[in-house]
VOGU-3710 file (C-alpha; in Angstrom, 3 decimals, decimal comma):
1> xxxxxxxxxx> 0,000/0,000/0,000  1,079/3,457/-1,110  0,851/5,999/1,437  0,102/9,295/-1,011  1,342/12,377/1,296  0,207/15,817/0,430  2,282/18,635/1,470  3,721/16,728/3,978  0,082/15,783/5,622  -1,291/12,866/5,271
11> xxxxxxxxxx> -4,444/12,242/2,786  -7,078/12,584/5,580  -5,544/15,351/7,192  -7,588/18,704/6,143  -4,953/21,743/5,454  -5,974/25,244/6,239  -5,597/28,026/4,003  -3,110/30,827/5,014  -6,006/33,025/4,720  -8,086/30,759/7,195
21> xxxxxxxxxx> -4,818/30,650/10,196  -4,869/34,301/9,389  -8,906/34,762/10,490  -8,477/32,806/13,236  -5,682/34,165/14,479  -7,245/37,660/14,195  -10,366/36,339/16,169  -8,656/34,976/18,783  -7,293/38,338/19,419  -10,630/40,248/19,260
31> xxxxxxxxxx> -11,597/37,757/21,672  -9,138/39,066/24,111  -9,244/42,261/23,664  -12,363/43,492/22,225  -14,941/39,939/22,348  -17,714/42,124/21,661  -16,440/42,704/18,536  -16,162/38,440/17,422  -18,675/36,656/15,566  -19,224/34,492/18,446
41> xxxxxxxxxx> -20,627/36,967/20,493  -22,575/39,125/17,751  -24,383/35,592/17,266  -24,941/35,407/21,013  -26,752/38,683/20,851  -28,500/37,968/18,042  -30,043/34,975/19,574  -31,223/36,444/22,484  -32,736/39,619/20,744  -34,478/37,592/17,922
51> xxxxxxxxxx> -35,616/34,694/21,079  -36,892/37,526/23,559  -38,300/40,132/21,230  -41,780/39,194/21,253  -41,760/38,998/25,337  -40,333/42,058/25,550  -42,924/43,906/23,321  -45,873/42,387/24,949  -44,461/43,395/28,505  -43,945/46,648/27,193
61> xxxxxxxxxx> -47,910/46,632/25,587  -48,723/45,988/29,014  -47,371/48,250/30,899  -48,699/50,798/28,246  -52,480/49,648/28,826  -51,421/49,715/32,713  -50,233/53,566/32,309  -53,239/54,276/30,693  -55,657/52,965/32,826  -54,249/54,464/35,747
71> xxxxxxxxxx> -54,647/57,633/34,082  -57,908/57,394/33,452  -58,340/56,412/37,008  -57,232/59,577/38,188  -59,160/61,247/35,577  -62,157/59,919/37,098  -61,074/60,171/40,381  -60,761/63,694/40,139  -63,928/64,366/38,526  -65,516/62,801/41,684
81> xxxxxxxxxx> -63,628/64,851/43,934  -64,574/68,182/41,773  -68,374/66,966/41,952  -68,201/66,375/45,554  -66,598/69,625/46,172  -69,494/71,611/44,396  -72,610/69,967/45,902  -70,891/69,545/49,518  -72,818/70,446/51,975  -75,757/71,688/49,837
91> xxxxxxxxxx> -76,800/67,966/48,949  -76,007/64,530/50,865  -72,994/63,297/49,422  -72,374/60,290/50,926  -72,884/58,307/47,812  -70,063/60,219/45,696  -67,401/59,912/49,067  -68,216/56,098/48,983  -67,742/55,788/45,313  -64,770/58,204/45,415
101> xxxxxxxxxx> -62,880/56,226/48,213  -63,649/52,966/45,895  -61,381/54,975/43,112  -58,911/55,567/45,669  -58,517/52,003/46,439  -58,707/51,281/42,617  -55,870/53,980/41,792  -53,594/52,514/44,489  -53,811/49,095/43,115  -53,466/50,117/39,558
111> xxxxxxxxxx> -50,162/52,113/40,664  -48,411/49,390/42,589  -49,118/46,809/39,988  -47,857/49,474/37,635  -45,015/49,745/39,368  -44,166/46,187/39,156  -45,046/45,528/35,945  -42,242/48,597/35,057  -39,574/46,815/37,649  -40,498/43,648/36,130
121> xxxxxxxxxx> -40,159/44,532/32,301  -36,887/46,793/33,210  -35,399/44,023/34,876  -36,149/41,132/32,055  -34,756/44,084/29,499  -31,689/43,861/31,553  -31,297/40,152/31,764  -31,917/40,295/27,660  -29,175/42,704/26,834  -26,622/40,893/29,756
131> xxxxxxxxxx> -27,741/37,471/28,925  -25,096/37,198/25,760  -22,289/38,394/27,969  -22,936/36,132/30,786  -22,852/33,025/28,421  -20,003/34,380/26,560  -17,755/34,972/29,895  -19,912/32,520/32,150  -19,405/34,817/34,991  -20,138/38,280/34,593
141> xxxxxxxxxx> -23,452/40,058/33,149  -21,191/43,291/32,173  -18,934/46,099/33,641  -20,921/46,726/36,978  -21,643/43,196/37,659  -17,357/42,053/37,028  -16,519/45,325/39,195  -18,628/44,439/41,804  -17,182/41,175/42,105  -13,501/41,757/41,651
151> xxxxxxxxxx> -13,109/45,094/43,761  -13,706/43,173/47,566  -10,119/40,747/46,015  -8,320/43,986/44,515  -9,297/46,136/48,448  -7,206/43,831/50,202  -3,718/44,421/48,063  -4,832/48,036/47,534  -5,070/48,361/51,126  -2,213/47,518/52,217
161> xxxxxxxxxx> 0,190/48,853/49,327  -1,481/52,422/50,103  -0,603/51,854/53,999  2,961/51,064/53,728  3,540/53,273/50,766  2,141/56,206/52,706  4,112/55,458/55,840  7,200/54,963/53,900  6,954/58,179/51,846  6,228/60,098/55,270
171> xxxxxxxxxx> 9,631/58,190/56,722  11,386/58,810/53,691  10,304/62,409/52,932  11,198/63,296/56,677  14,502/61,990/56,854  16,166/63,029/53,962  15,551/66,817/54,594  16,060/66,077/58,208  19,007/63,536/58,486  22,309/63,887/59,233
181> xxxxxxxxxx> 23,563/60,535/58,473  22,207/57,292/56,003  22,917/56,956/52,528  20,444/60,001/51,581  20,851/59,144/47,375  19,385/55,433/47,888  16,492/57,268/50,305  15,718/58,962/47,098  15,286/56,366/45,009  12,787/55,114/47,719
191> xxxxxxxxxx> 10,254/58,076/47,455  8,937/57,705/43,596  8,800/54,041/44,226  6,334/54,677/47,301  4,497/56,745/45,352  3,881/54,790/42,357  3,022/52,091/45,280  0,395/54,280/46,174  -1,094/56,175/42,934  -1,414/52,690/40,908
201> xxxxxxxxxx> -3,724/50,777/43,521  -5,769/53,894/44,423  -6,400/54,777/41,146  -7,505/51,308/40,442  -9,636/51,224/43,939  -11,603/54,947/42,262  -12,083/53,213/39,027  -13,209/49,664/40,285  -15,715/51,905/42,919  -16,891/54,184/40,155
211> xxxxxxxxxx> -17,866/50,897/37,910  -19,538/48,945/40,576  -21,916/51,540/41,691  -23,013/51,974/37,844  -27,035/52,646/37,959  -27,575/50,400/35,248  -25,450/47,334/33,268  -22,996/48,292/30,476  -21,886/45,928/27,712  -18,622/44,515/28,375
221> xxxxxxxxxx> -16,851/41,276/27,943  -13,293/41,793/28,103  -12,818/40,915/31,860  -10,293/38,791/30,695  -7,931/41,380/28,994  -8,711/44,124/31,805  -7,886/41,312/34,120  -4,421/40,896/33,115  -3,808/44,569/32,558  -5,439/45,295/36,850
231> xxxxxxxxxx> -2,564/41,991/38,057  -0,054/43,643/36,216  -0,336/46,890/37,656  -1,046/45,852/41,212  2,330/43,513/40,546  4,492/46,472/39,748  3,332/48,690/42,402  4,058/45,913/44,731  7,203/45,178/43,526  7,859/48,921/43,651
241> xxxxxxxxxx> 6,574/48,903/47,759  8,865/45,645/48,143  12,209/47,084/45,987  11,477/50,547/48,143  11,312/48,692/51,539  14,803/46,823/50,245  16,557/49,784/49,397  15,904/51,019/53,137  17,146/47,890/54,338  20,275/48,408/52,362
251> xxxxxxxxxx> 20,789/51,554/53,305  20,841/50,904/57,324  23,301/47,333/56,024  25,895/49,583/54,014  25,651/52,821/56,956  28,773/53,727/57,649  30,045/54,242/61,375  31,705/57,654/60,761  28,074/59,461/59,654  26,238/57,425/62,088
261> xxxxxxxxxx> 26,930/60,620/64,794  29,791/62,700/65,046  31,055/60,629/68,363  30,667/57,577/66,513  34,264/56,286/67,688  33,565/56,854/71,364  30,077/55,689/71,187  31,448/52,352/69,845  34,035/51,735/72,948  33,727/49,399/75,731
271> xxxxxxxxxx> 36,134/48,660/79,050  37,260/46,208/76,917  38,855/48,005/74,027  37,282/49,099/71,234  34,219/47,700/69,504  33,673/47,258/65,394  30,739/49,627/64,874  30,690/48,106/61,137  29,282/44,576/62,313  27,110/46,421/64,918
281> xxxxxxxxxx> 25,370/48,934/62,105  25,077/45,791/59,696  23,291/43,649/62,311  19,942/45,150/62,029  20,253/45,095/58,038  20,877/41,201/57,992  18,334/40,740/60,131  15,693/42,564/57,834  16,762/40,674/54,938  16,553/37,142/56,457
291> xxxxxxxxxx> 12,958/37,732/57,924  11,919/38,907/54,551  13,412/35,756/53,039  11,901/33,654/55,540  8,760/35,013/54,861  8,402/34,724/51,066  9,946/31,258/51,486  7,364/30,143/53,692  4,398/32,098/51,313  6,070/30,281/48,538
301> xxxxxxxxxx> 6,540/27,037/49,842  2,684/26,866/50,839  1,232/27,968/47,586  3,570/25,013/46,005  2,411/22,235/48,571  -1,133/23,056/48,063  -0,604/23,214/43,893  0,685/19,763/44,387  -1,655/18,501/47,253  -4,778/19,656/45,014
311> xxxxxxxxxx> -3,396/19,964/41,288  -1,983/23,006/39,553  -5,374/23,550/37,911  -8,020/22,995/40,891  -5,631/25,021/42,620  -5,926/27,984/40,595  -9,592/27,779/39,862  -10,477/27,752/43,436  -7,571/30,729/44,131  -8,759/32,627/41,408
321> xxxxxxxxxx> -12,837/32,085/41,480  -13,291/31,182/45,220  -11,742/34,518/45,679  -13,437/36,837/43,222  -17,071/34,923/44,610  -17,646/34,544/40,830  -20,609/32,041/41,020  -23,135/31,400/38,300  -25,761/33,985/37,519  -29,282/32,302/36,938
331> xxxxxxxx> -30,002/31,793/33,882  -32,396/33,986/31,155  -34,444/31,042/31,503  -34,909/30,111/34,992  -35,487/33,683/35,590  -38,822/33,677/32,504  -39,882/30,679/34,778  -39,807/31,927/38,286
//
């Protein structure tokens, strides 16, 4: 048997066009960056505007015939209460304050129900025009709803990158225009790494805020992209907080005895002779540096038994969605049905 190969591929094996690697290629980016954009979701929307139009026009009839039945409830209402007004007290009207109090209770009714009927329709409208992004992203309905979830996870980091940035800008800002000894030129590198520790998660904080307290739902399906962009940011600024707090280390490890007062030599005497103010000054340095290191050993160490104890994958599903709460939305159709 003659095995016939065809560009190097075997006879069964389909080859793509250039053209075709080239499409896809260019849709897998838009669905990174700009999803809304793919044909995958534009058929998503479709479906669910072509499925849902017909329920949302006859809610929409409704509440129509609702808004004008109220109004001619209060049409009549008022005509009763102009009719009582010119007969009282001339003539019994007993009869017309009955009847009038029976359109009372009739124009309540018709306004509450109203009122749902409006809450109702608005709130199926919503789950129409959210229900193509929630299947696309099977987590979020849009901009409000993915804010809302991932600002509690991004507060925490924030937080704290704010607090020690802020403390060690004050520290830093107060010592070098009011020390006399230290290495003052690696202070300075410090201060515009404390503030981008500071400005980058508290910008991101206003603009998370901002989104989740949205009135209404906006389109948006890129969580993905925005995602990536929010753990890069909050990974710089805390590698600027962490290269910041370093530097300060270092420069209490490489302080000299001669600047650390101007009776350095004397203050570094004993009975016994003289004492190496070098190993003294370094002390406290080392001892920074090996409690940080134990620290992000241990950290590290944990996250790597629990990848292996649970598998690299359940592990980061549960760190990633357990954290952000992201937990299924119901359905466009359980919600038609309940």
């Amino acid at each position: 048997m003659v095995n016939t190969l065809i560009d190097g591929k075997p006879p069964g094996e389909r080859v793509e066009p250039e053209s075709e690697q080239s499409s896809n290629f260019q849709e897998r980016l838009r669905q990174f960056f700009v999803p809304t954009t793919t044909r995958k979701y534009i058929e998503l929307k479709e479906k669910y505007e072509s499925q849902y139009e017909s329920k949302l026009k006859s809610m929409q009839k409704n509440v129509e015939t609702l808004r004008k039945l109220y109004k001619d409830a209060l049409e009549e209402r008022q005509k009763l209460l102009d009719e009582i007004e010119e007969h009282h007290p001339k003539v019994d009207t007993s009869a017309l304050i009955k009847k009038y109090l029976e359109h009372v209770d009739i124009t309540r009714k018709l306004r509450i129900h109203l009122e749902e009927m409006e809450e109702d329709r608005k709130s199926f409208k919503e789950h129409v025009e959210t229900g193509a992004t929630l299947e696309f992203t099977k987590q979020f309905k849009g901009l409000r709803d993915w804010a809302q979830k991932i600002s509690p996870v991004v507060d925490y980091i924030s937080t704290a990158l704010v607090i020690l940035s802020t403390a060690g800008a004050g520290l830093v800002y107060s010592t070098i225009f009011s020390a006399s000894r230290g290495n003052i030129g690696l202070m300075c590198f410090t201060f515009p790494l404390f503030t981008v520790g500071f400005l980058v998660p508290a910008i991101i904080q206003v603009i998370l805020k901002w989104a989740a307290r949205l009135s209404h739902e906006i389109v948006f399906a890129s969580q993905k992209f925005w995602k990536v962009v929010i753990i890069i940011f909050m990974s710089f600024a805390s590698a600027a907080v962490m290269i910041a707090i370093t530097i300060l280390n270092a420069t209490i490890f490489f302080l000299e005895p001669e600047s650390s007062s101007p009776q350095g030599a004397d203050a570094g005497q004993d009975p016994g002779g003289e004492l190496d103010m070098t190993n003294v000054l370094q002390v406290p340095g080392i001892i920074a540096f090996a409690l940080s290191g134990v620290i992000f050993m241990l950290l590290a160490v944990a996250f790597v038994l629990c990848a292996f104890a649970r598998g690299p994958k359940r592990f980061m599903n549960s760190l990633i969605h357990g954290h952000l709460g992201m937990r299924p939305h119901k359905s466009l159709g359980e919600y038609i049905h309940a």
